[in-house]
N, CA, C and O of each residue as an XYZ file, in Angstrom:
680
protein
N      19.784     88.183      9.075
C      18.912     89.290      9.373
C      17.475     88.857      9.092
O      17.133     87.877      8.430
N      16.765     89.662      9.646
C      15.300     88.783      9.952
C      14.458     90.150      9.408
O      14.375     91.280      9.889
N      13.667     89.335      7.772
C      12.957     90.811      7.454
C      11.090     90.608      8.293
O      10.594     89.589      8.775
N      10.556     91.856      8.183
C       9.751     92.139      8.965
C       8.606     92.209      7.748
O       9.150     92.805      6.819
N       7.660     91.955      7.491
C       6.318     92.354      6.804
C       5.516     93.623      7.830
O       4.986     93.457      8.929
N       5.690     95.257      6.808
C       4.836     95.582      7.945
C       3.645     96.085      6.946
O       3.732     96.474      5.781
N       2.635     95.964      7.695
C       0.845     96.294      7.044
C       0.697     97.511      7.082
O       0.907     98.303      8.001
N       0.226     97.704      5.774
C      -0.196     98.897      5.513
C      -1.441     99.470      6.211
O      -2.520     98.943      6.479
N      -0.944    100.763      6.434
C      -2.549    101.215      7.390
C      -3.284    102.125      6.671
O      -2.871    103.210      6.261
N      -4.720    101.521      6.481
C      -5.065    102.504      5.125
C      -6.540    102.926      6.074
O      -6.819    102.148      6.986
N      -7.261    103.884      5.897
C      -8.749    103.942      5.829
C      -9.747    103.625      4.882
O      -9.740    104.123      3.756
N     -10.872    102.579      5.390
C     -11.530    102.269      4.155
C     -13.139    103.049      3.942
O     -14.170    102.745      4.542
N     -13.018    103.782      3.232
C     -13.762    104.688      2.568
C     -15.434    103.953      1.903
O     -15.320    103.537      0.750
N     -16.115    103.875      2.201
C     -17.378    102.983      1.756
C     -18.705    103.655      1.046
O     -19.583    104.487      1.275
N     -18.168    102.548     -0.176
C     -18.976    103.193     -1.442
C     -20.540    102.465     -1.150
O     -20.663    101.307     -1.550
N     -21.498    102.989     -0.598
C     -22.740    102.668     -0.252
C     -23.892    102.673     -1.830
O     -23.940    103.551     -2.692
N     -24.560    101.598     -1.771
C     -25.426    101.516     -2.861
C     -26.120    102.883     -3.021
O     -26.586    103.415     -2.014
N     -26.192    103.330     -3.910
C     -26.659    104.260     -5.056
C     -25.306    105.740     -4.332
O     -25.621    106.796     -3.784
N     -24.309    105.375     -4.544
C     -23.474    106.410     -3.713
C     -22.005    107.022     -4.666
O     -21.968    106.433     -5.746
N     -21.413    107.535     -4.583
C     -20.057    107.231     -5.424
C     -19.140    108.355     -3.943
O     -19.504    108.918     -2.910
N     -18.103    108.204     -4.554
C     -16.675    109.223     -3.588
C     -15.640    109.229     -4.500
O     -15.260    108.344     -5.266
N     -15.235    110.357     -4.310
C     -13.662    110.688     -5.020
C     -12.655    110.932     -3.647
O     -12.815    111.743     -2.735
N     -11.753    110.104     -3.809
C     -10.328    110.551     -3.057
C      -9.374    110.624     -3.537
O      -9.183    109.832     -4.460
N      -8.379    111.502     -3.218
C      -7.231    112.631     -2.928
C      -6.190    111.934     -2.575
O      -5.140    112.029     -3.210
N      -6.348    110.930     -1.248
C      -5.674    110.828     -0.612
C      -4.426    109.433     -0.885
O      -4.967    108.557     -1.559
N      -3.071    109.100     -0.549
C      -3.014    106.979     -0.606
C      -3.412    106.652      0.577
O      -3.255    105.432      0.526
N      -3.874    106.907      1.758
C      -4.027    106.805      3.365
C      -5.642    105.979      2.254
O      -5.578    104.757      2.127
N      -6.611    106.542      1.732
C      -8.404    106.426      2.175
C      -7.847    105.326      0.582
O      -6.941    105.192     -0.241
N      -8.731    104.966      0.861
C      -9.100    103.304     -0.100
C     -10.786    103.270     -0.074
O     -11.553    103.478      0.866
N     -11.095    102.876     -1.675
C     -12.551    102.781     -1.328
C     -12.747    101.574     -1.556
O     -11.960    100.829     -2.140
N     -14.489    101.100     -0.833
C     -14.657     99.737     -1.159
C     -16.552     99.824     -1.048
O     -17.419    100.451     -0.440
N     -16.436     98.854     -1.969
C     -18.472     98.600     -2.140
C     -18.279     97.412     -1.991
O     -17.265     96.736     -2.163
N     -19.825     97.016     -1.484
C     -19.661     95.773     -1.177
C     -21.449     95.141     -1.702
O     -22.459     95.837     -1.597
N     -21.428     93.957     -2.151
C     -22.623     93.438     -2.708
C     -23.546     93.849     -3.939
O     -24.764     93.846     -4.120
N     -22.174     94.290     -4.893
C     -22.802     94.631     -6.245
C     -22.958     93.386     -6.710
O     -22.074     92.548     -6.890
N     -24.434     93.261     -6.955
C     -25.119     92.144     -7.731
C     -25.878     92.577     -9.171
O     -25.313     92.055    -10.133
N     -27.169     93.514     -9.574
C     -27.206     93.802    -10.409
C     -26.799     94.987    -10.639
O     -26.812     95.360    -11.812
N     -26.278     96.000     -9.481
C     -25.728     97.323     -9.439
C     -24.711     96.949    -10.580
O     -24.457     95.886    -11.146
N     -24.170     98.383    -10.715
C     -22.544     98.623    -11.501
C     -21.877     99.173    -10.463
O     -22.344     99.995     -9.675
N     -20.568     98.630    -10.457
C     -19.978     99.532     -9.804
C     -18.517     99.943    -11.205
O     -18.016     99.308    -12.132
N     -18.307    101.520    -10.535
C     -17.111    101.989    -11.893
C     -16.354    102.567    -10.589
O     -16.859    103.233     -9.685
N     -15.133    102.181    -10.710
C     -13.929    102.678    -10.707
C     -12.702    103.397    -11.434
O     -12.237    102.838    -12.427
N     -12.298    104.282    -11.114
C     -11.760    105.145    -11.845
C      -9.997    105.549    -11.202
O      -9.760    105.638     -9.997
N      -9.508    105.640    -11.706
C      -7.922    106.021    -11.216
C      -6.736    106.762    -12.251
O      -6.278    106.265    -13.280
N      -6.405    108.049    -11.673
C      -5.089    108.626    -12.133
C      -3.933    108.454    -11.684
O      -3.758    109.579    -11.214
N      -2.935    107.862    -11.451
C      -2.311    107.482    -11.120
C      -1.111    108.870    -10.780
O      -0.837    109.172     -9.619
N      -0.591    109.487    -11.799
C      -0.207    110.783    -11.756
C      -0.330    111.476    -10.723
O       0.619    111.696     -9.971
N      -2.117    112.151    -10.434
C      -2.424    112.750     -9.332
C      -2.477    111.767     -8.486
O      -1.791    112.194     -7.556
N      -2.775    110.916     -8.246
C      -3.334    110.239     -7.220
C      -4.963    110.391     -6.796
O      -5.375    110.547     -5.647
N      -5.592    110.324     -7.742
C      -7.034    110.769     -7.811
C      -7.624    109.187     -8.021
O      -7.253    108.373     -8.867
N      -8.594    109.031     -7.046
C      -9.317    107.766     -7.404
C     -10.909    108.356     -7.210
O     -11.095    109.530     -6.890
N     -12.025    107.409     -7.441
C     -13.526    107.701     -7.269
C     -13.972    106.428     -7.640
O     -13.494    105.673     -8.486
N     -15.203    106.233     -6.716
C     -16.012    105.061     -6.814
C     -17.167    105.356     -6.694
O     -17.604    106.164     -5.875
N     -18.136    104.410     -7.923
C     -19.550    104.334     -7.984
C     -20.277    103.605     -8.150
O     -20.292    102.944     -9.189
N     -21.229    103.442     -7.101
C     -22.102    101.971     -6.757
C     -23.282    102.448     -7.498
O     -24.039    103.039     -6.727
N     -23.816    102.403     -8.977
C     -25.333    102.511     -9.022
C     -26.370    101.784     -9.579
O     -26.140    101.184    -10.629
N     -27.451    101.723     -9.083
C     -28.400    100.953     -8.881
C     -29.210    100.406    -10.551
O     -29.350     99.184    -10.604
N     -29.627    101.053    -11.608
C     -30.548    101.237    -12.197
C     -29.698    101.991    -13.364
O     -28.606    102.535    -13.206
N     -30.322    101.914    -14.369
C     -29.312    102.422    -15.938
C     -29.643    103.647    -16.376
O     -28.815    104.377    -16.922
N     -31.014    104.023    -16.157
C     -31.758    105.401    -16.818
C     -32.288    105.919    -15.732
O     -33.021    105.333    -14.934
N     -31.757    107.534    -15.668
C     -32.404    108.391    -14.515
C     -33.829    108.760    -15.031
O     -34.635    109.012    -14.134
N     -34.289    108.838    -16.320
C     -35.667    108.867    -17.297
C     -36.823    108.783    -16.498
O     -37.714    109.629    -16.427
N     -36.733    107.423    -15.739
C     -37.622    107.015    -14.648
C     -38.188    107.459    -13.526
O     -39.358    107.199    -13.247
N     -37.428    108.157    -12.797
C     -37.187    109.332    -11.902
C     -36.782    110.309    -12.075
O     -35.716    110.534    -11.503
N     -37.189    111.071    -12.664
C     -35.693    112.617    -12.663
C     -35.587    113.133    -11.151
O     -34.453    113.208    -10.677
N     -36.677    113.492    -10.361
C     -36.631    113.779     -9.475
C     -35.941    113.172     -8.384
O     -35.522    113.811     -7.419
N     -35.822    111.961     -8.530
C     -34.941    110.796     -7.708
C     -33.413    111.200     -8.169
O     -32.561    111.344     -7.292
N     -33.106    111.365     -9.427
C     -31.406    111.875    -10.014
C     -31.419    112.532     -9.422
O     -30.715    112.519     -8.411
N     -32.512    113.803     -9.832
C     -31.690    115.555     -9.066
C     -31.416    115.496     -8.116
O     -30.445    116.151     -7.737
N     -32.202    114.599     -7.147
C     -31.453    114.464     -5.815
C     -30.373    113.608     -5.609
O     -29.591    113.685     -4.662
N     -30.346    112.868     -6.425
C     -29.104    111.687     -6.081
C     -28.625    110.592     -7.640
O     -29.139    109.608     -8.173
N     -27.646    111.262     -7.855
C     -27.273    111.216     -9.643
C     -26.606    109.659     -9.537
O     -26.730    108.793    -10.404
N     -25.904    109.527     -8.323
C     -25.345    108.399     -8.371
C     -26.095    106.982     -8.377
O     -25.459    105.954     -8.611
N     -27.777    106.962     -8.053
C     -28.374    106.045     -8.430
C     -29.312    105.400     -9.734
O     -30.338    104.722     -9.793
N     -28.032    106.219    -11.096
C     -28.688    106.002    -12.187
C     -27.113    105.679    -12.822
O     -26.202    106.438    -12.490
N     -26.928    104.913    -13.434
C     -25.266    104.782    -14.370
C     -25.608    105.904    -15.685
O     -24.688    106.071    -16.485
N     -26.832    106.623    -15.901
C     -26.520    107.308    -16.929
C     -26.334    108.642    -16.295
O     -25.883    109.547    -16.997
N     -26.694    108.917    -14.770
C     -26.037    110.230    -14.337
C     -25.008    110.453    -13.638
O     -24.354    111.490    -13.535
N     -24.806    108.985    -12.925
C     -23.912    108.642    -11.875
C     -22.648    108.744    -12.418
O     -21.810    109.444    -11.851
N     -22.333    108.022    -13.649
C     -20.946    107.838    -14.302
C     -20.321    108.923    -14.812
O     -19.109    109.014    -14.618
N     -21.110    110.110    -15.673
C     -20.593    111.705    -16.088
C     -20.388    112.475    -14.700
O     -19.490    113.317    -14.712
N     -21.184    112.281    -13.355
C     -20.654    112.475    -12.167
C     -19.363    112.345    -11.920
O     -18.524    113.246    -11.912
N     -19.209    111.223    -11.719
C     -17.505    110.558    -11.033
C     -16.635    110.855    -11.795
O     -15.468    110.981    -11.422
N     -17.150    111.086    -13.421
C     -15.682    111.598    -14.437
C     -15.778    113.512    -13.640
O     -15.135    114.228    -12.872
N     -16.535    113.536    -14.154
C     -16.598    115.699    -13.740
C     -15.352    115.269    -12.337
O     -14.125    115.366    -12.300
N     -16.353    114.787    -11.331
C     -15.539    115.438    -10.062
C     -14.048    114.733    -10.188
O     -13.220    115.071     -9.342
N     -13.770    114.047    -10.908
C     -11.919    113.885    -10.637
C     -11.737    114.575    -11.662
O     -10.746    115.236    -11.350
N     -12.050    114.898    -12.775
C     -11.223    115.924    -13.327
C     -11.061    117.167    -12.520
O     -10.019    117.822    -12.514
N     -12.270    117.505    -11.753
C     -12.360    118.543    -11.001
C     -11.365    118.807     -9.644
O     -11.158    119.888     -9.092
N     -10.771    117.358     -9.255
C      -9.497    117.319     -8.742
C      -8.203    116.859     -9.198
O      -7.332    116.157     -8.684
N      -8.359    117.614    -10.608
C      -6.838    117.051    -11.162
C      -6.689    116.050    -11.960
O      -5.588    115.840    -12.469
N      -8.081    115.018    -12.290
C      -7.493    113.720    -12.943
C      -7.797    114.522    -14.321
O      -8.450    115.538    -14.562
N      -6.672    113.188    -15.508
C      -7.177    113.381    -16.483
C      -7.634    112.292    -17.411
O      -7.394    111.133    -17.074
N      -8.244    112.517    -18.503
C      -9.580    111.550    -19.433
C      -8.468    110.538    -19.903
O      -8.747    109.339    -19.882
N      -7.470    110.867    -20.241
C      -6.255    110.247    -20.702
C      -4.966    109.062    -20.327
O      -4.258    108.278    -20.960
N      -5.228    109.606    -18.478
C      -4.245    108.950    -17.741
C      -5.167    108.062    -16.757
O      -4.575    107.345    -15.950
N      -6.779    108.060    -16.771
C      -7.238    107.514    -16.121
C      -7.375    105.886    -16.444
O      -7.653    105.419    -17.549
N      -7.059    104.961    -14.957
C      -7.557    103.785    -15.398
C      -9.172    103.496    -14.909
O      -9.725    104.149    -14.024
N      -9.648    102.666    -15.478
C     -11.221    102.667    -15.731
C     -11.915    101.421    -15.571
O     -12.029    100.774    -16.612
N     -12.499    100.827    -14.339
C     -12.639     99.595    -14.074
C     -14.349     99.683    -13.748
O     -14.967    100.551    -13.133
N     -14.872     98.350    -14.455
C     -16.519     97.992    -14.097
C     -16.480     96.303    -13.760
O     -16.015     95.226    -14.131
N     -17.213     96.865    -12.916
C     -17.985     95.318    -11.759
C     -19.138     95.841    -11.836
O     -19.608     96.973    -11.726
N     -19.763     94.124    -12.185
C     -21.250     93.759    -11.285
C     -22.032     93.481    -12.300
O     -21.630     92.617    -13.078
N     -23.001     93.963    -12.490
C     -24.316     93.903    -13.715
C     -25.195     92.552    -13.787
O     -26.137     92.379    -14.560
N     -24.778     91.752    -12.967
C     -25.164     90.302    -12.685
C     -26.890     90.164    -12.480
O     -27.729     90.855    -11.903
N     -26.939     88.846    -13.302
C     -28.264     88.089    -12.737
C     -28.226     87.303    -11.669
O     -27.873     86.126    -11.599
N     -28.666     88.125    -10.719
C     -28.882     87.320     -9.243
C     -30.146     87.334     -8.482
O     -30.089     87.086     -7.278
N     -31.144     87.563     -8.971
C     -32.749     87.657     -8.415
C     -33.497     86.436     -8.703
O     -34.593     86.185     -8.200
N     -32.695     85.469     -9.764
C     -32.996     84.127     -9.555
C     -33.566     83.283     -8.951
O     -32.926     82.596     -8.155
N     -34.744     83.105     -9.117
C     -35.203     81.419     -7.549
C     -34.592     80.398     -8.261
O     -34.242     80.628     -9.419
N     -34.387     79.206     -7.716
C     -33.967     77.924     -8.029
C     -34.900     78.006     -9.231
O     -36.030     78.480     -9.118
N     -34.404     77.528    -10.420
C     -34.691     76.812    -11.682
C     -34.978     77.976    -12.686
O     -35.442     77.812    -13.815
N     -34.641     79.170    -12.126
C     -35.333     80.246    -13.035
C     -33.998     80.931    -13.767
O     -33.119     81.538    -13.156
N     -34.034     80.716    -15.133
C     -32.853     81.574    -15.788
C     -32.893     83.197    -16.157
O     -33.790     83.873    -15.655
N     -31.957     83.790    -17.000
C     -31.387     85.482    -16.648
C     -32.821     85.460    -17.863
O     -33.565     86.441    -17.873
N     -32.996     84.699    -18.485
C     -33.922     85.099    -19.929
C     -35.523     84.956    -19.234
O     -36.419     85.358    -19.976
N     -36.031     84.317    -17.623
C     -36.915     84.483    -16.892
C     -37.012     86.170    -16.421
O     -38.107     86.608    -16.067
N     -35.853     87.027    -16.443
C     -36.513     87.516    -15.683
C     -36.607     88.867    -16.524
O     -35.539     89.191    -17.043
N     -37.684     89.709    -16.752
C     -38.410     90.683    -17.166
C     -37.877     91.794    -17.369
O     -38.049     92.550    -18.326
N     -36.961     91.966    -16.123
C     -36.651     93.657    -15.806
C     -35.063     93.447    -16.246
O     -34.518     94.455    -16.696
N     -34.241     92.192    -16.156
C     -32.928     92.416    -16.475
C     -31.857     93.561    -16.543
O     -31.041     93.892    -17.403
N     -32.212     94.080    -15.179
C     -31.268     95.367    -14.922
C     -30.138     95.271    -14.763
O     -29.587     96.343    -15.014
N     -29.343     94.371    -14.408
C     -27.865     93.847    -14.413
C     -27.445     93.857    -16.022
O     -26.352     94.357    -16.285
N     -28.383     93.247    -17.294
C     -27.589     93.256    -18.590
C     -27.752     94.705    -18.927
O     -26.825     95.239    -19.536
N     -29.124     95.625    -18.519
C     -29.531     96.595    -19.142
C     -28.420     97.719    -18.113
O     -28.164     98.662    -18.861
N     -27.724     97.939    -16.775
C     -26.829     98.493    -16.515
C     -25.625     98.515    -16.844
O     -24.911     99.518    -16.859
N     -25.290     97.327    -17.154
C     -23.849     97.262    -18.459
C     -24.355     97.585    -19.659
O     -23.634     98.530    -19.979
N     -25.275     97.390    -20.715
C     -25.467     98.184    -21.804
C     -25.354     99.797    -21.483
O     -24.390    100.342    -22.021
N     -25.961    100.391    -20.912
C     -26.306    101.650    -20.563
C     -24.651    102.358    -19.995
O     -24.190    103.378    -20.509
N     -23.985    101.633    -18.941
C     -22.071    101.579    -18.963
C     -21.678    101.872    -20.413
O     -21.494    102.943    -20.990
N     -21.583    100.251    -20.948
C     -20.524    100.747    -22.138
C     -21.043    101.631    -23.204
O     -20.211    102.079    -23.993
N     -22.551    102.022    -23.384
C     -22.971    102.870    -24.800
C     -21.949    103.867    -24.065
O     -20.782    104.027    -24.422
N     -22.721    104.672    -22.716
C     -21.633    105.851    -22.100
C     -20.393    105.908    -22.409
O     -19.989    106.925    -22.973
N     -19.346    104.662    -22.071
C     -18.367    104.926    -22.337
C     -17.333    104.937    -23.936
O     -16.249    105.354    -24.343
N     -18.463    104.223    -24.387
C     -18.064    103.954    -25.987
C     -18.108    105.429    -26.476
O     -17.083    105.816    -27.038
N     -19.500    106.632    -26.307
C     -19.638    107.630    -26.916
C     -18.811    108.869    -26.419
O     -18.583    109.916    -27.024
N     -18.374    108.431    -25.003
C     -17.071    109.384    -24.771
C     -15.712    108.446    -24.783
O     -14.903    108.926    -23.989
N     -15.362    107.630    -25.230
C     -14.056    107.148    -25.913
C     -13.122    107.002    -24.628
O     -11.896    106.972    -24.517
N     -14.277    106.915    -23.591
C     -12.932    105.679    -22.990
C     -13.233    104.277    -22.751
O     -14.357    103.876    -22.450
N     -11.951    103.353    -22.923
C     -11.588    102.268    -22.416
C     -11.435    101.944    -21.524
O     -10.768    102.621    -20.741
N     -12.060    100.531    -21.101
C     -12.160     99.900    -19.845
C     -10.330     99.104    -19.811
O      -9.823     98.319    -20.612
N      -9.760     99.716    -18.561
C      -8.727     99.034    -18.444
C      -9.097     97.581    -17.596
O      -8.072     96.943    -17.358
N     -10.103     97.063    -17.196
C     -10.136     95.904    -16.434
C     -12.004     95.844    -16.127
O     -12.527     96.908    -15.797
N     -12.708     94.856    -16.229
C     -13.851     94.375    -16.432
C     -14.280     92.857    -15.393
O     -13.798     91.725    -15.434
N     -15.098     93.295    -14.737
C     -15.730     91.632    -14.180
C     -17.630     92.115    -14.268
O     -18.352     92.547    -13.369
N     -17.921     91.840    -15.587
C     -19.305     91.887    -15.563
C     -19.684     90.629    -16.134
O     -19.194     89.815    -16.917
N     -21.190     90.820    -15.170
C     -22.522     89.884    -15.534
C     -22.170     88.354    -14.960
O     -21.365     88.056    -14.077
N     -22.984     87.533    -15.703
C     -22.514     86.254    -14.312
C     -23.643     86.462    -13.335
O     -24.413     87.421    -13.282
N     -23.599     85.320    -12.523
C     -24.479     85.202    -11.508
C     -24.035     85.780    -10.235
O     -24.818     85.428     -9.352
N     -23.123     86.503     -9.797
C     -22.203     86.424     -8.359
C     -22.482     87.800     -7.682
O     -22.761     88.799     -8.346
N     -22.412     87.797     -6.642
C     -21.939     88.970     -5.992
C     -21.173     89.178     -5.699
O     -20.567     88.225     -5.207
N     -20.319     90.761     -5.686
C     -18.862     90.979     -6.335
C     -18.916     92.168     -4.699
O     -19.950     92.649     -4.236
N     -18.039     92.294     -4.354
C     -17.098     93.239     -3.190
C     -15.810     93.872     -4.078
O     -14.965     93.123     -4.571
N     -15.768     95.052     -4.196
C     -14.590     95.641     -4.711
C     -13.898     96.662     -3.999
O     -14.510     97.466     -3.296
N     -12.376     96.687     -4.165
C     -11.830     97.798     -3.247
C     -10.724     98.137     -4.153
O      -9.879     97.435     -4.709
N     -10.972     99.505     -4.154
C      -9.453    100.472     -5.073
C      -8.270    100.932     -3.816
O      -8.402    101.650     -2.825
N      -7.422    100.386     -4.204
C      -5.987    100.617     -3.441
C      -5.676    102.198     -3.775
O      -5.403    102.312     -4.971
N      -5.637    103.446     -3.074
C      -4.774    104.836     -3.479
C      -3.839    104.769     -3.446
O      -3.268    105.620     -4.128
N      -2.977    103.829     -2.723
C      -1.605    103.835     -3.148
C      -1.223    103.609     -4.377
O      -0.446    104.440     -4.847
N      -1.633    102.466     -5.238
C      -1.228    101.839     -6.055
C      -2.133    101.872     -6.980
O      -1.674    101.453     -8.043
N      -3.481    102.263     -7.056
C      -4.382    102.368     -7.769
C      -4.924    100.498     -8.476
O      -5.449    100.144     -9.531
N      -4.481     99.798     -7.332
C      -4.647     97.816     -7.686
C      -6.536     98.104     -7.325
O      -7.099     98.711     -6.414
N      -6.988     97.448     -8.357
C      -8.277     96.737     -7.729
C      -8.517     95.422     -7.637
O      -8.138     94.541     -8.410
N      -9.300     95.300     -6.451
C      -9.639     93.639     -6.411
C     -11.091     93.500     -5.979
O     -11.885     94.079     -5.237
N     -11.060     92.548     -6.727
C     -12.632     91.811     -6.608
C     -12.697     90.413     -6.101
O     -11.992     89.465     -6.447
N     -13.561     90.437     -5.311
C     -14.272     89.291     -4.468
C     -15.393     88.891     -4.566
O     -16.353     89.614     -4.295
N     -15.513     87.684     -4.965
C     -16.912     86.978     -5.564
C     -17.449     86.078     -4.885
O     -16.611     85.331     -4.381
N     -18.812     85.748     -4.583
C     -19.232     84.615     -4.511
C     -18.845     83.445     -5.400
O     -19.312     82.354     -5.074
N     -18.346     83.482     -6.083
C     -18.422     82.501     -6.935
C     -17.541     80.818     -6.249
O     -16.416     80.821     -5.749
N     -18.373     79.622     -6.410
C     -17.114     78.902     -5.826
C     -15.721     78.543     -6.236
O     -14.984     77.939     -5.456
């Protein structure tokens, strides 16, 4: 007997820089693509079937407020209490969620110039600004690819709640 591989047919859902989405669904899958000093957080209940993704740019909304109020997801200190609210708000919970961060990278680099060249270091200062958040509300990162030089592509599976990351790296 002759087995068959058949492909899964999913929709891919696209987490756009300074953006986040929550899905419902195992059909929609999300994916960002070219987090370099961005964060991106991923989130998953497995239970409900609740996933959400967030691409954001910059660590402190402080800078802009007016830029948050309009758009929370391009700060990790408004963006991230975002993406938790709205899946609890569909069912997930603080408890059963798994909890994944990409990106934070030094990549603005010219040839010969190191992460301690450069001034603004928003890639280390968006993972600080991540884990204080998540340290002071007590959750754990179930899976981590920060900092590094690379640019990272990530996609959350709803079926299965698998993430994978894709790097420049050679």
């Amino acid at each position: 007997m002759m087995s068959v591989a058949v492909e899964r047919m999913s929709q891919r859902i696209v987490v756009g820089m300074a953006d986040a989405r929550i899905v419902t669904t195992p059909e929609q899958d999300l994916v960002t693509y070219a987090l370099g000093s961005c964060v991106g957080v991923a989130i998953y209940d497995p239970e409900v079937g609740v996933g959400g993704m967030l691409h954001a740019m910059l660590p402190l909304s402080s800078i802009a407020p007016e830029k948050a109020s309009a758009n929370p997801w391009m700060f990790v200190d408004t963006g991230v209490p975002w993406l938790f609210r709205e899946a609890y708000r569909h069912g997930a919970a603080k408890e059963r969620l798994k909890v994944y961060a990409v990106g934070g990278a030094h990549v603005h680099g010219v040839a010969g110039r190191t992460e301690e060249d450069d001034q603004f270091q928003i890639g280390k200062r968006n993972v600080t600004m991540l884990r204080k958040l998540l340290w002071r509300n007590g959750v754990l990162l179930a899976g981590h690819d920060l900092g590094g030089e690379v640019w990272r592509t990530v996609s959350l599976r709803m079926d299965s709640g698998e993430l994978h990351v894709i790097s420049n790296q050679a």
